[in-house]
Every structure is written in structure tokens, then in C-alpha cells.
VOBA-1610 file (N, C-alpha, C; in pm, whole numbers, padded with zeros to 5 digits, always signed):
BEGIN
Unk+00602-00445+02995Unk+00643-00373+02875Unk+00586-00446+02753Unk+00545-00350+02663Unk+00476-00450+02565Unk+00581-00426+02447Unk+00528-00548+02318Unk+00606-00554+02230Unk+00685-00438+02147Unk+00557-00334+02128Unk+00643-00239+02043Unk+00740-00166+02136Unk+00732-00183+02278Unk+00829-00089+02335Unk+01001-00154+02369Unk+00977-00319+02328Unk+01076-00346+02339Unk+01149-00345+02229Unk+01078-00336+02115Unk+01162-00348+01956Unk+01210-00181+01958Unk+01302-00245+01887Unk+01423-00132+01833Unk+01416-00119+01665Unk+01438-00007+01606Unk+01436+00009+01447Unk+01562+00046+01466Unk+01651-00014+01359Unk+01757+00097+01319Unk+01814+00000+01161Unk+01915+00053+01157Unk+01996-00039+01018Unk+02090-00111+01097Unk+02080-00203+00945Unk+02144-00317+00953Unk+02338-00256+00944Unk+02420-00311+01051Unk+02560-00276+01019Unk+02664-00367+01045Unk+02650-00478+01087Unk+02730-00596+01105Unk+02707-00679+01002Unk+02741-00764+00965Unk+02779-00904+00873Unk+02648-00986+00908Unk+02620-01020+01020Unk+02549-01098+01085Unk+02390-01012+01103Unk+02384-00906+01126Unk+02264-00821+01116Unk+02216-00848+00943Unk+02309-00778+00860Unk+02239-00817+00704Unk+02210-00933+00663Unk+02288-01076+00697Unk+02223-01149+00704Unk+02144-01198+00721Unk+02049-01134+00879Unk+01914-01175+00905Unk+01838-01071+00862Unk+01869-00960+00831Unk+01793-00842+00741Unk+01774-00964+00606Unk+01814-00983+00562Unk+01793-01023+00413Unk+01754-01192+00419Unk+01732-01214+00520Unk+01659-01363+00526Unk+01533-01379+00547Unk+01521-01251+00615Unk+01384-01206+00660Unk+01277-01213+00526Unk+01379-01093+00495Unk+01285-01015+00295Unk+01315-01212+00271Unk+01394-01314+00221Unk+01399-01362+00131Unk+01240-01446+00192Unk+01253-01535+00318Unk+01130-01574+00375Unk+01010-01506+00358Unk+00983-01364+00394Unk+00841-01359+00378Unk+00809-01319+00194Unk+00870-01293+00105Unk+00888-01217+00001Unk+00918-01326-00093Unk+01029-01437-00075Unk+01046-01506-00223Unk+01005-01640-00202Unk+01083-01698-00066Unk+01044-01846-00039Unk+00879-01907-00069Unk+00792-01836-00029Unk+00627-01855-00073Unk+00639-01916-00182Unk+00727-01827-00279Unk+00694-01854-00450Unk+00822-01918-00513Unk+00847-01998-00378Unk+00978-02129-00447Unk+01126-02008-00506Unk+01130-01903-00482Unk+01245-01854-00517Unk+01340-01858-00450Unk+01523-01845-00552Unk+01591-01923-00478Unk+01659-01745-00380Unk+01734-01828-00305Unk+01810-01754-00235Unk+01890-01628-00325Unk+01893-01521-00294Unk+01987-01404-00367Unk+01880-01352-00412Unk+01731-01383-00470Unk+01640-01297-00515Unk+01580-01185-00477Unk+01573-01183-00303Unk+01563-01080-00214Unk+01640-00970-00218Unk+01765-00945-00313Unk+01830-00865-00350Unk+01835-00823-00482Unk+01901-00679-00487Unk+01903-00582-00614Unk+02046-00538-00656Unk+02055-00492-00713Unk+02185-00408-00784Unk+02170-00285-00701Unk+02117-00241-00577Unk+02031-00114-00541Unk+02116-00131-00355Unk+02127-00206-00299Unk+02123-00245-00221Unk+02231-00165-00141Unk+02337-00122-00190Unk+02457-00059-00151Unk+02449+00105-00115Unk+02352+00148-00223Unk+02350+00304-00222Unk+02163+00332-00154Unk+02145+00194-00079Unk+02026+00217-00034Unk+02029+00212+00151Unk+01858+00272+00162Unk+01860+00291+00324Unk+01813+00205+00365Unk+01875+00113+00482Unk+01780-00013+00526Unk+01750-00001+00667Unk+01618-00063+00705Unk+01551-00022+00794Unk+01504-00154+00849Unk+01515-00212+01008Unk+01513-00315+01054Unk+01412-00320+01180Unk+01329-00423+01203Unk+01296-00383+01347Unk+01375-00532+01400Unk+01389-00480+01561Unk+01415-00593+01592Unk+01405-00595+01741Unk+01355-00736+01787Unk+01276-00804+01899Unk+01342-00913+01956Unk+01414-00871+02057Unk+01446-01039+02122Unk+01546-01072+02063Unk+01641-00975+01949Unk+01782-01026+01934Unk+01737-01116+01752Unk+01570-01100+01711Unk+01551-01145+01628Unk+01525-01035+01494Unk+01528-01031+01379Unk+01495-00913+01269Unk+01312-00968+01272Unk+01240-00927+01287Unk+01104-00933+01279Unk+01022-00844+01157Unk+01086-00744+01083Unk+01006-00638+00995Unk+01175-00573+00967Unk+01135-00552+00815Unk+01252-00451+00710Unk+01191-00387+00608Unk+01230-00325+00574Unk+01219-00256+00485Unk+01352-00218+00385Unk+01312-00120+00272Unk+01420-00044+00233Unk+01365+00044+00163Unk+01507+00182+00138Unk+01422+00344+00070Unk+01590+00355+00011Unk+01538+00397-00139Unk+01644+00455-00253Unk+01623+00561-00269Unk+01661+00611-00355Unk+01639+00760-00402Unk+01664+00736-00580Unk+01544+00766-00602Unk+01541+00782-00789Unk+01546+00924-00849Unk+01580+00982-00795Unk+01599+01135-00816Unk+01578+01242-00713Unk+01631+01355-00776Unk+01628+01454-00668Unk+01530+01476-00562Unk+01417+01450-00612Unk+01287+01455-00537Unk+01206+01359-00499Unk+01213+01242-00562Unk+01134+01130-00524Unk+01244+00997-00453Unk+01210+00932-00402Unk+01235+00796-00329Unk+01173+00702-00333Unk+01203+00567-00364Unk+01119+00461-00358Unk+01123+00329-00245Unk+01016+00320-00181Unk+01038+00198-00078Unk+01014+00093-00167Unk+01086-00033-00087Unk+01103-00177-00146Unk+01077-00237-00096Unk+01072-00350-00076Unk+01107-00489-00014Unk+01027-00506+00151Unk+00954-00417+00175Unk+00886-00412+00296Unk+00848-00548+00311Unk+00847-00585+00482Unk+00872-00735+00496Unk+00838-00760+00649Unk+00710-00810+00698Unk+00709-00833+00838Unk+00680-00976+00840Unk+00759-01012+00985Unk+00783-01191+00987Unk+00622-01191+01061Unk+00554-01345+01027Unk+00433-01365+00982Unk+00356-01314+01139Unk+00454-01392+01261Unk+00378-01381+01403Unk+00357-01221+01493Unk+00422-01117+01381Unk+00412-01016+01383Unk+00321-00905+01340Unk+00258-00970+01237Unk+00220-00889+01147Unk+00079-00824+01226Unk+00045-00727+01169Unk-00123-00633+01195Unk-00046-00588+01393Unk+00047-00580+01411Unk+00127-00504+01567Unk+00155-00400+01523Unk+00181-00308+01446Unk+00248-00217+01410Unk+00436-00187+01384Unk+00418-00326+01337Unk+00599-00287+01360Unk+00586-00244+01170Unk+00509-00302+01128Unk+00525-00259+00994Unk+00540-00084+00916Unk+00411-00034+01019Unk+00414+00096+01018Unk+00545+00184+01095Unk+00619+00123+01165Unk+00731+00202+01223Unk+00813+00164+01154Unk+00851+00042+01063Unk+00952+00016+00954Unk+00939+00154+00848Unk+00795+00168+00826Unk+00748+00240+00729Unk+00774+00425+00766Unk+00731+00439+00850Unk+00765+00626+00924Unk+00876+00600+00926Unk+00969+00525+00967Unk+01091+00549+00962Unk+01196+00542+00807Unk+01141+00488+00731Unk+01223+00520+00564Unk+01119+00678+00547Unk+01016+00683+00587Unk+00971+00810+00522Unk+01047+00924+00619Unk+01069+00921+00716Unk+01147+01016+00819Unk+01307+01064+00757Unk+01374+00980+00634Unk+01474+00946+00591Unk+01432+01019+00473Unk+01343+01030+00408Unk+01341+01091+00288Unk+01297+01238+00344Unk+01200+01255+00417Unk+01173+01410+00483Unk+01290+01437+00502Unk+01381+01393+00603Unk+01493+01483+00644Unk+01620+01489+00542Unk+01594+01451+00385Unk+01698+01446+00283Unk+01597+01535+00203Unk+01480+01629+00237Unk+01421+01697+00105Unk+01359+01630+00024Unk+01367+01557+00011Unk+01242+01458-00075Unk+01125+01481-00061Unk+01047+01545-00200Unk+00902+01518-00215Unk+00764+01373-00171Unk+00858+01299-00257Unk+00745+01187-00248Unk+00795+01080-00279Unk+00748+01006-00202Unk+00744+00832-00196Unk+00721+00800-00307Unk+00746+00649-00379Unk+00649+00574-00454Unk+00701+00442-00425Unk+00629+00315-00440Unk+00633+00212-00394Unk+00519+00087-00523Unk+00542+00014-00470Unk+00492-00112-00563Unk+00419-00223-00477Unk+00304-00181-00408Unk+00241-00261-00314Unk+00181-00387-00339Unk+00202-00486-00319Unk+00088-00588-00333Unk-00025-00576-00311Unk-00138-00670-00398Unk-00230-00647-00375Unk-00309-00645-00222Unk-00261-00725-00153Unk-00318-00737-00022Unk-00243-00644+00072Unk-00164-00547+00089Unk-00133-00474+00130Unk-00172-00334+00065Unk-00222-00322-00037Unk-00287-00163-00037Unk-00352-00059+00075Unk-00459-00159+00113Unk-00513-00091+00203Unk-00413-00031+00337Unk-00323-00167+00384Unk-00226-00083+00460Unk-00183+00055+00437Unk-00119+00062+00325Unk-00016+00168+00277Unk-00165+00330+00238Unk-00271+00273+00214Unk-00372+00397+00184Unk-00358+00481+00344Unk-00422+00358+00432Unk-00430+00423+00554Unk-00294+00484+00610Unk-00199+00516+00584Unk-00100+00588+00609Unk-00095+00664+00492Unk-00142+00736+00428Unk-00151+00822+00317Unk-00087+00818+00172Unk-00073+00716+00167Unk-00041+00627+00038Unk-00208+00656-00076Unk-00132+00694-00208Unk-00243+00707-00313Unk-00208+00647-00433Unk-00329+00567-00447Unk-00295+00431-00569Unk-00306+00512-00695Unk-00231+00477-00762Unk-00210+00548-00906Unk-00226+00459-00986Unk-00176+00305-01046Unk-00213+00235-01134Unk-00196+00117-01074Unk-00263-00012-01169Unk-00221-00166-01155Unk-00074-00149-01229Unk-00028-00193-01129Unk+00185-00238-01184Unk+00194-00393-01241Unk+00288-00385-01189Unk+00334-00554-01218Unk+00295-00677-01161Unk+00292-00791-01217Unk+00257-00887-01186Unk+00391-01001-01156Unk+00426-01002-01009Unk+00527-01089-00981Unk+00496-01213-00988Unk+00591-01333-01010Unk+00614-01444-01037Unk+00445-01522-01117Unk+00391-01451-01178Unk+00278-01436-01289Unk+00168-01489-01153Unk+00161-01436-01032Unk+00047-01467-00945Unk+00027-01348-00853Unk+00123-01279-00819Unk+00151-01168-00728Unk+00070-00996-00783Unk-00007-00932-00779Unk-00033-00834-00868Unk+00014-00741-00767Unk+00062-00616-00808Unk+00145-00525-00746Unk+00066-00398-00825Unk+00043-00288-00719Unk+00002-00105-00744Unk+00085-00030-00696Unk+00110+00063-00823Unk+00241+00150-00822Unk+00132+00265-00727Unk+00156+00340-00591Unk+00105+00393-00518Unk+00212+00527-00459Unk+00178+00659-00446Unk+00240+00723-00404Unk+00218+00794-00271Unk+00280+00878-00175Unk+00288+00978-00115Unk+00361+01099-00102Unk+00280+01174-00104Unk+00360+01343-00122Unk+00412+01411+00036Unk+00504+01428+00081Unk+00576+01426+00151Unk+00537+01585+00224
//
């Protein structure tokens, strides 16, 4: 059996699951850039959809999807642990927040990609719209959409 058939996606719902949901995002996402613990989180987090893979009893890839209005949704915090990455667990983190906004009526995605992940998010039908923000003044981020 190979890897992707043993990982499981679903949300995080125990105490101990969000914990490693959100250690995950803080490791691959803040720790790099010396940030402290709690930064991996938002004011968003409660009325949002979270999306986990997990392997061996470990969180390996997360994500998360809000809703900014009636029609649009935004993914966040997308996050695959390093010995994982280019397997596809990223893209099943990813169909699965977009499977969440299809089946709630939602038009379209938008998201805030890093620079080295664009190309990911194109090849799944992601379309770059502008240069965004620049995290911790080294990180450059493209506000990128998909129409649903």
C-alpha cells in the first residue's frame, strides 16, 4: 500500500488533533522566520474549515478555508511537513477545502501564495492576479484566484 492510500484527510476534532494541526502550520510556516508560537493562528480560526492529512497517527499537510462572503472563500495557512512534500498530499489538502466551498455554493477561491508555491497552485487552476504582501519583510506572497 502506498503512502497516499494510507493517509486519511479529515478535520481536526479532539484537543490533541488541533494541537498537532497547528504545530504543523506553526513549523513549516513561522518557525523558519524565528516566529513565536500563537502566530500560526487568526481571529478566523473558529468560524473556519480545517483540513488535515494524516499518516501513521502523524498531521503531515493542513490547510484551512473561510468564507469572506457569499460567494467567495479564502484558503490559508496551507502547510505540508517537509519529508512529504511534491507526494501529493498537498493537492488532496487542497481539493478537499475546494470540495467544501463547491458543496456550500461558492464561486471562487482566493488565496495568498508564496512565491515558491505559485506554480503549484497555477497547475491546479489557480490564476495569479497581483504581487500581495510581503511576510516577515523576506517572504513575497500573490493574491491568486479560482473560479469554481
Amino acid at each position: 500500500m502506498d503512502l497516499e492510500q494510507k493517509m486519511i484527510i479529515c478535520s481536526p476534532s479532539l484537543k490533541s488533533e488541533y494541537d498537532a494541526y497547528y504545530s504543523l502550520r506553526w513549523q513549516i510556516l513561522r518557525a523558519p522566520w524565528k516566529q513565536v508560537k500563537g502566530s500560526e493562528k487568526d481571529e478566523l480560526e473558529e468560524n473556519a474549515v480545517h483540513r488535515m492529512a494524516i499518516l501513521d497517527n502523524n498531521v503531515i499537510a493542513c490547510g484551512r478555508l473561510h468564507f469572506i462572503d457569499k460567494t467567495t472563500a479564502l484558503i490559508r495557512y496551507m502547510a505540508v511537513a517537509k519529508d512529504y512534500m511534491k507526494k501529493g498530499f498537498g493537492t488532496k489538502i487542497l481539493a478537499s477545502l475546494e470540495d467544501v466551498a463547491k458543496d456550500n455554493n461558492y464561486e471562487t477561491i482566493h488565496l495568498h501564495a508564496r512565491e515558491g508555491s505559485v506554480s503549484f497552485y497555477e497547475k491546479r487552476g489557480y490564476q495569479l492576479i497581483k504581487k500581495s504582501h510581503l511576510l516577515f519583510n523576506e517572504i513575497q506572497h500573490y493574491k491568486m484566484q479560482k473560479k469554481l
